[in-house]
C-alpha positions, 0 to 999 in steps of 0.5 A, a space after each residue: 054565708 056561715 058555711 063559706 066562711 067556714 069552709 075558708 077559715 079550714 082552707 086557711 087553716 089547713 094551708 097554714 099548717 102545711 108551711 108550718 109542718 113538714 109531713 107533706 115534703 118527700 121522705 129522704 131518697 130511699 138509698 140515702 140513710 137517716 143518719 141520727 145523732 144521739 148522746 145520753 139516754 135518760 130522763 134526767 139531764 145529764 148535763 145541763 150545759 146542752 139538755 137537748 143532748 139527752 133523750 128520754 127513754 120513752 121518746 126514744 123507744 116511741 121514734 125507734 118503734 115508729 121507724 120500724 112501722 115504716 119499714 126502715 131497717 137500722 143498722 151500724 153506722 160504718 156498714 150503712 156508709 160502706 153499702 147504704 141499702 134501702 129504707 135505712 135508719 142509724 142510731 148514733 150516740 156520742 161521748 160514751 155515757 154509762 147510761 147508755 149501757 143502763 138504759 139504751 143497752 136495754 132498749 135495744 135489746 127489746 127492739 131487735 135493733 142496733 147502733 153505734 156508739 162513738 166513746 171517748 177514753 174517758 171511761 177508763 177513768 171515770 163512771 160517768 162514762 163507759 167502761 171498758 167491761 161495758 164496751 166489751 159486753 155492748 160489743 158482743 150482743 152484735 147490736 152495738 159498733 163502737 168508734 172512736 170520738 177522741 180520748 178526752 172530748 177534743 173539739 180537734 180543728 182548735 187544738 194544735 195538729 200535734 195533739 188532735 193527732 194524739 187524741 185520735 190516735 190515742 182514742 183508737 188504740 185504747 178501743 181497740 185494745 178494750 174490743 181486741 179488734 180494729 175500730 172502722 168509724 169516727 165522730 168528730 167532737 163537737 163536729 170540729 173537722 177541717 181537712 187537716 182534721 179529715 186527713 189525721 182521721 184518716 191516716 190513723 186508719 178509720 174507714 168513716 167518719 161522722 160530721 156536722 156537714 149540712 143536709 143528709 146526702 148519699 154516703 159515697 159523696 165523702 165518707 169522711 163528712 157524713 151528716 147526721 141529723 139531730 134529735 133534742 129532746 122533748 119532741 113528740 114522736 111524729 115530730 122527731 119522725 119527721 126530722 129523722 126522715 124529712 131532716 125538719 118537721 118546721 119550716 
């Protein structure tokens, strides 16, 4: 009686755990790529309004390391929109933190793996922020793409047309200039786009764009709404695994 109780309350156990944990769903299709969002790179909040924003170094370098004993492959963003591969992870950061010259630039260089970074203007100006002789030095090493992600942080479906086409436009000459070479990817602030939005993205001359789209889908779909999943902070390394590869790891 002991042993049938106890073989239910493991039955229970192990059912409860399996609608709570997603390990057991399939991972994303394998020619779709695990696009991730990022921003800062720190164990200290950068900033307090959203800390979820900002990884630590070690829960990064733990989810990085845990993608390449799976066999994934990281590349750039733009290159996995324009030719999705196999088994494919893209490390994206937004806003263009200076620690993510301090901090990620490092990391990235002992893992062998590469990035992209979507940078406002605003280091030009400000050291919170990337400078443009840290962009110029990300560039170079081949493991960083830099896109664009507006002059100033504008969330663009609230401001006039006038002005998100400046901001985009602005944004992508002054990268352009800091690199010497065209810009090809986008990451709207805050995911704000519309198709007013898309389309001044577009017609400034970037190849793709990152959004806030819902659930990871194959990139030809619209290139210009790639979804990407994000990764808070605080999570254990098989959680963020399982959001990075199943877009949950709670149901």
């Amino acid at each position: 009686m002991i042993w049938w109780l106890a073989s239910l309350a493991a039955v229970a156990a192990t059912a409860w755990l399996m609608c709570r944990c997603t390990w057991w769903w399939p991972r994303w299709p394998p020619d779709v790529p695990s696009f991730l969002m990022l921003h800062s790179v720190s164990d200290d909040v950068v900033d307090p309004s959203c800390p979820n924003n900002t990884i630590r170094p070690d829960e990064l370098e733990g989810l990085v390391s845990l993608l390449k004993s799976k066999g994934y492959v990281f590349r750039k963003f733009s290159d996995a929109v324009a030719e999705p591969g196999l088994r494919t992870a893209v490390l994206t950061f937004d806003d263009g933190y200076a620690d993510n010259y301090d901090v990620l630039f490092p990391l990235l260089k002992r893992q062998g793996v590469c990035a992209t970074c979507f940078a406002t203007s605003r280091g030009e100006t400000d050291g919170r922020f990337l400078s443009p002789a840290q962009i110029r030095e990300m560039d170079a090493s081949g493991l960083v793409e830099f896109g664009g992600h507006t002059a100033g942080h504008v969330v663009l479906d609230r401001v006039q047309p006038e002005v998100a086409r400046r901001e985009v436009s602005s944004n992508k000459e002054w990268l352009e200039k800091v690199l010497g070479k065209p810009v090809r990817s986008f990451a709207y602030p805050c995911g704000g786009e519309n198709e007013n939005i898309v389309r001044i993205v577009r017609e400034a001359g970037y190849e793709c764009a990152a959004a806030m789209v819902k659930k990871m889908r194959p990139p030809g779909l619209d290139p210009y709404r790639i979804h990407r999943q994000i990764i808070p902070r605080g999570m254990k390394t098989w959680q963020a695994y399982l959001l990075a590869t199943r877009g949950k790891w709670k149901i």
